[in-house]
C-alpha positions in Angstrom: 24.5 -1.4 10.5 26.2 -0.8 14.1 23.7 2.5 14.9 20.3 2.8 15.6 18.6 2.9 11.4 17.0 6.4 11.2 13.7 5.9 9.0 12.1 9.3 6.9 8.3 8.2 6.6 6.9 10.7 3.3 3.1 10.8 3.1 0.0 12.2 5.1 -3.2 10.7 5.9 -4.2 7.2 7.4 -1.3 5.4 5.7 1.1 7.2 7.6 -0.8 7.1 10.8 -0.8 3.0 10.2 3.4 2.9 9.0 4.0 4.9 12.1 2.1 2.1 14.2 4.6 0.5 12.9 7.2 1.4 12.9 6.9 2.3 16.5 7.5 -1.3 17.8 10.5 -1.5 15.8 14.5 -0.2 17.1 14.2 2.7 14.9 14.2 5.9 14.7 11.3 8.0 13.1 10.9 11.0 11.3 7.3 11.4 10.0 7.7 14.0 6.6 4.4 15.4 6.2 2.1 16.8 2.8 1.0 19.9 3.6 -1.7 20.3 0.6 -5.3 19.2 2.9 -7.9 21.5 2.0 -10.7 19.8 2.7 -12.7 19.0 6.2 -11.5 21.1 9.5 -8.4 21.8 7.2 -10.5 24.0 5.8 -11.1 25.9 8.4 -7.9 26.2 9.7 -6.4 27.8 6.0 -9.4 29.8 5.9 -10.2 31.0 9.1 -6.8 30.4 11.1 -4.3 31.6 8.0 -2.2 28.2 9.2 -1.1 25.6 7.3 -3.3 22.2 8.2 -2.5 19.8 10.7 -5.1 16.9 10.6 -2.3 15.1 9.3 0.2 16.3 11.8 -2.0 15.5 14.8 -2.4 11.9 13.4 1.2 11.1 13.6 1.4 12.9 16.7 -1.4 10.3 18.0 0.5 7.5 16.6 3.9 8.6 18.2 2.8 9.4 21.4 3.8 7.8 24.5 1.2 9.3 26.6 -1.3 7.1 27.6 -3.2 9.5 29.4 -6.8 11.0 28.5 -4.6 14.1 26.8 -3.8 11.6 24.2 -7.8 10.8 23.9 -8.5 14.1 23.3 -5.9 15.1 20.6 -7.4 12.6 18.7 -10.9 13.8 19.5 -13.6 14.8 16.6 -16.1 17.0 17.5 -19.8 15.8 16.0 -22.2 17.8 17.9 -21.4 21.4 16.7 -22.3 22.3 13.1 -19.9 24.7 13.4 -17.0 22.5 14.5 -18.4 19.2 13.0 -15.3 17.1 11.7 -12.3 19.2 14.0 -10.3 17.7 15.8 -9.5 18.9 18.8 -5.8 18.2 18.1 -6.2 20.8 15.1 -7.9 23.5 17.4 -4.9 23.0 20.3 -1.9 23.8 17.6 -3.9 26.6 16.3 -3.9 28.0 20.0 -0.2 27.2 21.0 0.4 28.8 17.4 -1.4 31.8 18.6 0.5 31.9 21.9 4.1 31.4 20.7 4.0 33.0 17.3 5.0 30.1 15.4 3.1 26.9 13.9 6.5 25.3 13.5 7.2 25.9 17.1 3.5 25.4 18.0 4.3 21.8 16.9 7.3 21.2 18.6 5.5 22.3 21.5 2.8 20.1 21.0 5.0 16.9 20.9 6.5 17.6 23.8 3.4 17.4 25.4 2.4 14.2 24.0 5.9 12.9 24.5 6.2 11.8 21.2 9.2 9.3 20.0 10.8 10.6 16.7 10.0 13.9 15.0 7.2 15.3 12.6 7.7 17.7 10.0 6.1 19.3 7.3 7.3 18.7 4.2 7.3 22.8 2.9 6.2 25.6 5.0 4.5 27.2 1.8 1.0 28.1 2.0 -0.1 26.5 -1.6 -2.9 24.5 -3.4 -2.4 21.1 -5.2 -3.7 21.2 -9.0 -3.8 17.9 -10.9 -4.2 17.7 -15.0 -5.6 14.9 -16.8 -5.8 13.1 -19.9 -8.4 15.1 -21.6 -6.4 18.5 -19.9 -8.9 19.2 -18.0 -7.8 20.5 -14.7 -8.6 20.3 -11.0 -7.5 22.8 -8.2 -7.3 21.6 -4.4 -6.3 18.9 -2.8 -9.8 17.9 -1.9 -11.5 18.0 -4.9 -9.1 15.9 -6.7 -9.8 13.2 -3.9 -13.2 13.5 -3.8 -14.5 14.6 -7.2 -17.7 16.0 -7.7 -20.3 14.4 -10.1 -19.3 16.7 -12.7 -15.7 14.9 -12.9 -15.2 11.6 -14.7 -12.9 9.8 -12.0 -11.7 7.3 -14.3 -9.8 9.7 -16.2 -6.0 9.6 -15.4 -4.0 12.4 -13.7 -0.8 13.1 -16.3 0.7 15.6 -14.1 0.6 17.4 -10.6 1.8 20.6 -9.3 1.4 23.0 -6.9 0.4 26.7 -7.2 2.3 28.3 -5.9 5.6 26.4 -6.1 6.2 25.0 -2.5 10.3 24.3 -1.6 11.3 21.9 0.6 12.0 22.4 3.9 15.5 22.6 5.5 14.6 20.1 8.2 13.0 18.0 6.0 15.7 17.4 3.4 18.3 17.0 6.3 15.8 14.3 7.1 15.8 12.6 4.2 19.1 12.8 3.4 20.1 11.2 7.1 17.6 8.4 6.6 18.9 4.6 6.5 15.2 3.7 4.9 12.5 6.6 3.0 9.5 4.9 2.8 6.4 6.4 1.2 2.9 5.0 1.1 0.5 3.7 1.4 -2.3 6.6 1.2 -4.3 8.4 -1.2 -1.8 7.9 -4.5 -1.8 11.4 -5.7 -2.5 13.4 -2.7 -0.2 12.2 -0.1 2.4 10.1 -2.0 3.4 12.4 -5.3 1.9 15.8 -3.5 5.3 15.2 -1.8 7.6 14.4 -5.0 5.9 17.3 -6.4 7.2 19.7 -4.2 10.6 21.5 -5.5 13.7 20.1 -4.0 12.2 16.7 -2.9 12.9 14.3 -6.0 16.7 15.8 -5.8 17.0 14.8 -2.4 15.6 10.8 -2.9 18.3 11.0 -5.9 20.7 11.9 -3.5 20.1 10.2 -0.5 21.8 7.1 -0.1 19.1 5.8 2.0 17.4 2.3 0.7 13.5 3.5 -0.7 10.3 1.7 -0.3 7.5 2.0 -1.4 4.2 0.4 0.1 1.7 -0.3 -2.8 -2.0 0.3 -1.5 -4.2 -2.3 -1.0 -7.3 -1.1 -3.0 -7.5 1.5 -6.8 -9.6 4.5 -5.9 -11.8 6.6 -8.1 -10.6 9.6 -8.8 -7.4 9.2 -8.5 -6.1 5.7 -9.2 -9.3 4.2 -11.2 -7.9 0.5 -12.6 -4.7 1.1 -11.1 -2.2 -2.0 -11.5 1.5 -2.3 -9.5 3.0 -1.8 -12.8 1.0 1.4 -13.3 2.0 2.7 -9.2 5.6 2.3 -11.1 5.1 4.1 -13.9 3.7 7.2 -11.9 6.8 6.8 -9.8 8.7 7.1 -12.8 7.9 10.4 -13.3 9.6 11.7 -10.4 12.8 10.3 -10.0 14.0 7.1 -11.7 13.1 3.6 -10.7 16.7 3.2 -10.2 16.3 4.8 -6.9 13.3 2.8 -5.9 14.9 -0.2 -3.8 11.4 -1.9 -2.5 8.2 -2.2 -3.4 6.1 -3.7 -0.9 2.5 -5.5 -1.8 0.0 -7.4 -0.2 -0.1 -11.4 -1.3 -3.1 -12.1 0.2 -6.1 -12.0 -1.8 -8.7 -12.8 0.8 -10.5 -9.7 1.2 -13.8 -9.2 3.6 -16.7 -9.6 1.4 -18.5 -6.6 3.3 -15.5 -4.5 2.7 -15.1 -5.4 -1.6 -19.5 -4.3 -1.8 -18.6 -1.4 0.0 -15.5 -0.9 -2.3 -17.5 -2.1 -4.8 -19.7 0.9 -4.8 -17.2 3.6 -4.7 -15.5 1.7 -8.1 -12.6 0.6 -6.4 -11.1 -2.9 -6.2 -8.3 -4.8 -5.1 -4.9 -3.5 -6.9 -3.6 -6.2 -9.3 -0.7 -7.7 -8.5 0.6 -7.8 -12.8 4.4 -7.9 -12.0 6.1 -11.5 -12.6 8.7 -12.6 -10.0 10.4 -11.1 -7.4 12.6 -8.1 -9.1 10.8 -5.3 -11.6 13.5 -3.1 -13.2 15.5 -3.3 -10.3 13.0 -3.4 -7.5 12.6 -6.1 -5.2 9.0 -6.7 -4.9 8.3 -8.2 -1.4 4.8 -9.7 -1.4 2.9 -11.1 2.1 0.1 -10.9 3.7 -0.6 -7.4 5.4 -4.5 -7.1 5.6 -5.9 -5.7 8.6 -8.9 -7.8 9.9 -10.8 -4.6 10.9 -13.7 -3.2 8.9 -13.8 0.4 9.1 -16.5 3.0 9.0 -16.9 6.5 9.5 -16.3 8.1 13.0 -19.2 10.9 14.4 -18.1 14.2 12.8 -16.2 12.9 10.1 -17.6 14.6 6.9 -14.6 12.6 4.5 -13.7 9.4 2.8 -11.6 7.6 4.7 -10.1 3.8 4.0 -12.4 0.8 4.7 -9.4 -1.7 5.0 -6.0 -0.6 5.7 -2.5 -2.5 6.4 -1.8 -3.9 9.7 0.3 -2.3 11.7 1.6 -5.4 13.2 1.6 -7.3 10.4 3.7 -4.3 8.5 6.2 -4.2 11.3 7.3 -7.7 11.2 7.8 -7.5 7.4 9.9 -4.8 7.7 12.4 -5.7 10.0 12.4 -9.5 9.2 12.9 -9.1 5.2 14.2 -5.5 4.6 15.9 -4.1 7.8 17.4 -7.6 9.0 19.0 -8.2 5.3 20.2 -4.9 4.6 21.8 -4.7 8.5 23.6 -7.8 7.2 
C-alpha cells in the first residue's frame, strides 16, 4: 500500500478511547466513528436539559487525539465531583454544549472543538438522529435506553440474552460517516460495551450496507472480560454469532483476542462480583469461517477504579494501548501492505 492506510475506528466508550491510543503512534490516518445512543450520566443532562446529542464519547476521542499538551487538554477531560448538580460532567461535555450554543451547530461545535485541541484525524458521529437504543431478549421482554440495558436494574435478569437491537426512532447514517467507512484501508470495531457501542452502530440504518461494501479489511477486537447484562457467559464463538446478525462473517477479516490468561487476581474478585469473567477463547486454530483469529498478549498492567464524579461502570482492565499498536501494524498492517 504506497499511501498513507486511512483507518474508520466504530465504537464509543473506553474501548475507543484505548484503540485511538493506539492507533495514534502508528502512520495512519484516523477517523474515530462514534455511537450516539448514551443516555446515561452527564449525557443525560445534555439530551435533557441541552436538547443535544451526547458527547462524553466525543470528548474522549478528542482527549485521545489531541496534540495539545497544554492544561486545555487537562481540563476537557475534567469531571466535576464537587457539585451535586454537575457531579459526573465533564467539562469537555459543558464546552461543546457552549460552542454549540454560539455557532448554531453541534456538528460544527465539534469541528470547532478539535481545532482547538489540535486533534490528528477526525471524529464523527455515527447518525445525527436524536433516538433511544431498545434491546429485546430471550423471554421478549424489552429494555429502552442505552443505559439501562448496560446497567440493569435489580428487577432485570442480566443473564438473559439480547436477540435483537434497535433504535426508536430509526437513526440513518451519516453522509460523513459512510464516506468514512467506505474510504477506510482497515474498519475496526471494539472492544467496548458489546451491545451498546459495538452493534448500537451496525444497528443503525445504512451501516451494515456500507461494511458490505467497503473494500476495507474489518477487525474486530474481542473484549477481554463477559459483562452482565449484556454479554453474561459470552464465548469468541458467541461475539461471532452476534456479528452474524449484521452483515456476514464473510466480511469479517480479523478477529483479534487476548492469549494471555494471566489476569490480576484483584481485578478477576472485582470482576468476580459483577458476574463477569474472562471471555473463553473456544475457537480451534488460527482461521474460524474465514477469519483469521490473531491471538497475543494485550492486557494492560493497570488496575482501574472509579474517578471522583464518576456515577457509571467503567472497565477494570482494558487493552494496552501500546501493546495493541504493535499488534496491529506488525501482524495485520505490515502483511496486508505486503
Amino acid at each position: 500500500m504506497s499511501h498513507t492506510p486511512q483507518v474508520a475506528v466504530l465504537g464509543g466508550g473506553t474501548g475507543t478511547f484505548m484503540m485511538l491510543l493506539a492507533l495514534k503512534q502508528l502512520p495512519v490516518n484516523i477517523t474515530a466513528i462514534l455511537t450516539m445512543v448514551d443516555d446515561g450520566g452527564s449525557n443525560r443532562i445534555l439530551r435533557d436539559q441541552f436538547g443535544l446529542l451526547p458527547s462524553s464519547g466525543i470528548t474522549q476521542c478528542i482527549v485521545a487525539l489531541s496534540e495539545n499538551e497544554s492544561m486545555l487538554r487537562e481540563l476537557v477531560n475534567y469531571r466535576f465531583h464537587q457539585s451535586e448538580e454537575l457531579s459526573g460532567m465533564r467539562f469537555g461535555n459543558l464546552l461543546i454544549a457552549a460552542i454549540t450554543d454560539i455557532v448554531g451547530s453541534q456538528k460544527q461545535a465539534i469541528e470547532e472543538t478539535m481545532k482547538l485541541l489540535q486533534v490528528k484525524g477526525n471524529i464523527l458521529p455515527i447518525s445525527y438522529d436524536d433516538v433511544r437504543l431498545v434491546a429485546e431478549y430471550e423471554d421478549g421482554s424489552t429494555i429502552r435506553g442505552e443505559h439501562h440495558i448496560d446497567e440493569p436494574d435489580d428487577a432485570h435478569d442480566g443473564t438473559m440474552k439480547i436477540t435483537n437491537l434497535t433504535t426508536d426512532p430509526t437513526a440513518t447514517l451519516s453522509d460523513d460517516a459512510r464516506k468514512a467507512i467506505l474510504a477506510a484501508d482497515y474498519v475496526i470495531f471494539g472492544p467496548g460495551d458489546f451491545y451498546t457501542n459495538t452493534v448500537a452502530n451496525f444497528v443503525v440504518e445504512g451501516v451494515s450496507e456500507a461494511l458490505q461494501e467497503s473494500q476495507g479489511k474489518k477487525i474486530f477486537f474481542s473484549n477481554l472480560m463477559t459483562k452482565y447484562g449484556e454479554t453474561y457467559d459470552y464465548s469468541l464463538t458467541t461475539f461471532l454469532e452476534e456479528i452474524e446478525k449484521y452483515f456476514t462473517l464473510d466480511h469479517l477479516d480479523y478477529m483479534v483476542v487476548n492469549s494471555n490468561s494471566d489476569y490480576p487476581a484483584e481485578a478477576l474478585a472485582k470482576y468476580a462480583n459483577q458476574r463477569a469473567q474472562p471471555v473463553a477463547d473456544d475457537i480451534d486454530g488460527e482461521v474460524h469461517q474465514n477469519v483469521q483469529i490473531i491471538r497475543g498478549d494485550l492486557i494492560g498492567d493497570t488496575v482501574f477504579g472509579k474517578s471522583a464524579g464518576d456515577v457509571l461502570q467503567r472497565s477494570i482492565l482494558r487493552h494496552d494501548p501500546d501493546k495493541v499498536a504493535r499488534l496491529l501494524q506488525e501482524r495485520i498492517f505490515a502483511t496486508e501492505e505486503k
